[in-house]
C-alpha positions as CSV (number, residue, x, y, z in Angstrom):
1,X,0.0,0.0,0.0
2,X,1.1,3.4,-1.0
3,X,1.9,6.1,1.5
4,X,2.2,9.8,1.1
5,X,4.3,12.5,3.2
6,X,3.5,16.1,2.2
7,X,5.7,18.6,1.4
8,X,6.6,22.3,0.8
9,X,8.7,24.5,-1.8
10,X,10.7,27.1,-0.7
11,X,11.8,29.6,-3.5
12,X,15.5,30.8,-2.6
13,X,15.7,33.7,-5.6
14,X,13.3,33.7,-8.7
15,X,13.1,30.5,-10.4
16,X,15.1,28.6,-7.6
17,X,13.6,26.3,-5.9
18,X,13.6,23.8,-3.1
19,X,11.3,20.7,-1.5
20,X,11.4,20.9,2.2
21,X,9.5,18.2,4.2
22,X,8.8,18.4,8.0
23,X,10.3,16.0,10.4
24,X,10.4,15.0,14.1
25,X,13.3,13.7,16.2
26,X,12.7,13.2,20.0
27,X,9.7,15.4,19.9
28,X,11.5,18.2,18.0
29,X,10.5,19.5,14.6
30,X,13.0,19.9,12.0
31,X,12.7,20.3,8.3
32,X,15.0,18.5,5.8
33,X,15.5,19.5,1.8
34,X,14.4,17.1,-0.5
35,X,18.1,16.4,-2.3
36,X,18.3,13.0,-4.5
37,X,21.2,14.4,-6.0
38,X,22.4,14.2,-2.6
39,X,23.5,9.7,-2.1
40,X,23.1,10.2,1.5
41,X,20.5,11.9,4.0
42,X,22.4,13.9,6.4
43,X,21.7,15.6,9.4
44,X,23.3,18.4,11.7
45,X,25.8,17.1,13.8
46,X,24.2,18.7,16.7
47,X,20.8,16.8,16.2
48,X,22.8,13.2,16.5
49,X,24.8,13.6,19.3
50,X,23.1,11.5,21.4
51,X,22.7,8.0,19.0
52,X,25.3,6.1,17.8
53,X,28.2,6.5,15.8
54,X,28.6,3.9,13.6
55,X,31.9,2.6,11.8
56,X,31.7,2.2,8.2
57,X,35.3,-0.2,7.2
58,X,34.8,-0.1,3.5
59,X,34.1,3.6,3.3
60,X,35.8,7.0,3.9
61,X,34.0,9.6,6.3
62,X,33.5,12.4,3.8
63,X,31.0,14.0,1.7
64,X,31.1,16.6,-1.0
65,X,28.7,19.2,-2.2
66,X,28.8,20.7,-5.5
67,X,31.8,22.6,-5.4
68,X,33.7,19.4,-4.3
69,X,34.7,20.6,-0.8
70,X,34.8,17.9,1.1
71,X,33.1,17.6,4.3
72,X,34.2,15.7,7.3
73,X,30.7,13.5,8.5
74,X,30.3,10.7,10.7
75,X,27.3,7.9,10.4
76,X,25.0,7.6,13.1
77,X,21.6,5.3,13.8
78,X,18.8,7.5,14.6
79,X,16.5,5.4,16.5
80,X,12.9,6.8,14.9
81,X,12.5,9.9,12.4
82,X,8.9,10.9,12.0
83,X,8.4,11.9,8.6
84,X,4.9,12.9,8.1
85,X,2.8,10.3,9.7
86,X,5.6,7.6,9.1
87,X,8.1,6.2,12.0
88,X,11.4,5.4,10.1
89,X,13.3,3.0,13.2
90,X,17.2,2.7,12.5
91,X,17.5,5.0,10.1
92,X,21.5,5.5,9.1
93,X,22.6,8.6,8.5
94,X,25.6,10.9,8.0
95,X,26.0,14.3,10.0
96,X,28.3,17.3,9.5
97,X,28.2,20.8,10.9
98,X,25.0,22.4,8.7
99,X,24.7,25.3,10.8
100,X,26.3,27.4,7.6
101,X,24.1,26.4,5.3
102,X,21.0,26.7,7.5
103,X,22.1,30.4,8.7
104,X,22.0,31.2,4.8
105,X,18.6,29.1,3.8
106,X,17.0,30.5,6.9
107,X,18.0,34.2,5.7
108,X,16.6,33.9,2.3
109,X,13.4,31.5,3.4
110,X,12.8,31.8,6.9
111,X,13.0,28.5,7.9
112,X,15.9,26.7,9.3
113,X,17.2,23.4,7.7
114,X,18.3,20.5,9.4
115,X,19.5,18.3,6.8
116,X,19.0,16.9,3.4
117,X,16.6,13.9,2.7
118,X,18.6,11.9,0.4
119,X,18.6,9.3,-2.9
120,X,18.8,6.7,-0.5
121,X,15.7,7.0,1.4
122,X,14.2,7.6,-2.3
123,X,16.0,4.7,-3.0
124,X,15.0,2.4,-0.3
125,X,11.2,3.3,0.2
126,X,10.7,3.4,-3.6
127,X,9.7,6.8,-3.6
128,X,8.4,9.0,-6.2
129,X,8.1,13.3,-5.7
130,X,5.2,14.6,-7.5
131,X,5.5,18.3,-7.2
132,X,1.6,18.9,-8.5
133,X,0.4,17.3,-5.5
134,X,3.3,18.5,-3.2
135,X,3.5,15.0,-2.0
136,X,6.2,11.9,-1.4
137,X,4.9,8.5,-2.2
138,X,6.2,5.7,-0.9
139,X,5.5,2.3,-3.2
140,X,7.4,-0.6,-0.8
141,X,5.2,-1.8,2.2
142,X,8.5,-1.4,4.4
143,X,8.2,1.6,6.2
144,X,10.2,0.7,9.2
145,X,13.9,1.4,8.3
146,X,16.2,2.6,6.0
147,X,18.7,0.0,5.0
148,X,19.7,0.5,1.1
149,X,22.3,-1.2,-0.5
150,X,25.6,0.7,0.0
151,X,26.4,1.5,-3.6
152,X,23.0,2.3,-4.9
153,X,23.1,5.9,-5.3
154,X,26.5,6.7,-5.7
């Protein structure tokens, strides 16, 4: 059965756009940009420091945005994200400081980001954006985790 989560645009300068979706962790709200050009979902640093930190062996701990900095991140198992209606349990994620990419978005937008939902939770919940209906769907009947293959969006 299919599953929608709502979302939002932002417009960051005319014609720029961005999908934000609303999220909880512990009780907090947070909102993530829709990125599946992004192969990981990522998170502030400051919003993981109490779950694990996992090890990754076959992997380096970086990331890169667009202009090929890279980005020191470490992976972490978020117990439960709330994403619309839906409870994610052991979700994996990277974090990395955000805070300066936030401070910007929030400046232009108004609203402070948190993170970037990424191909792999597109990826693993079989998900499709329509941006008509402002809505995520969801097509697998797994809605309990997000454990993709490691290579799949890279």
């Amino acid at each position: 059965m299919e599953k929608n989560i709502p979302f939002e645009i932002k417009e960051t300068e005319d014609g720029s756009f961005h999908p934000i979706v609303q999220a909880e962790i512990d009780g907090q709200a947070i909102f993530l940009i829709i990125d599946t050009g992004a192969s990981r979902t990522v998170l502030d640093k400051g919003l993981v420091n109490n779950y694990t930190i996992t090890q990754n062996s076959h992997q380096e701990a970086f990331a890169a945005g667009i202009n090929a900095q890279k980005l020191e991140v470490e992976q972490a198992v978020i117990p439960n994200l709330k994403i619309g209606s839906i409870v994610f349990s052991s979700l994996r994620v990277f974090s990395t400081d955000l805070k300066p990419v936030s401070a910007l978005f929030e400046e232009i937008t108004k609203t402070t980001i948190d993170g970037l939902l990424g191909c792999d939770f597109f990826y693993a919940n079989n998900a499709t954006l329509n941006f008509n209906k402002k809505v995520i769907t969801l097509g697998k009947s797994q809605y309990d985790g997000l454990q993709p293959n490691d290579n799949e969006c890279e």
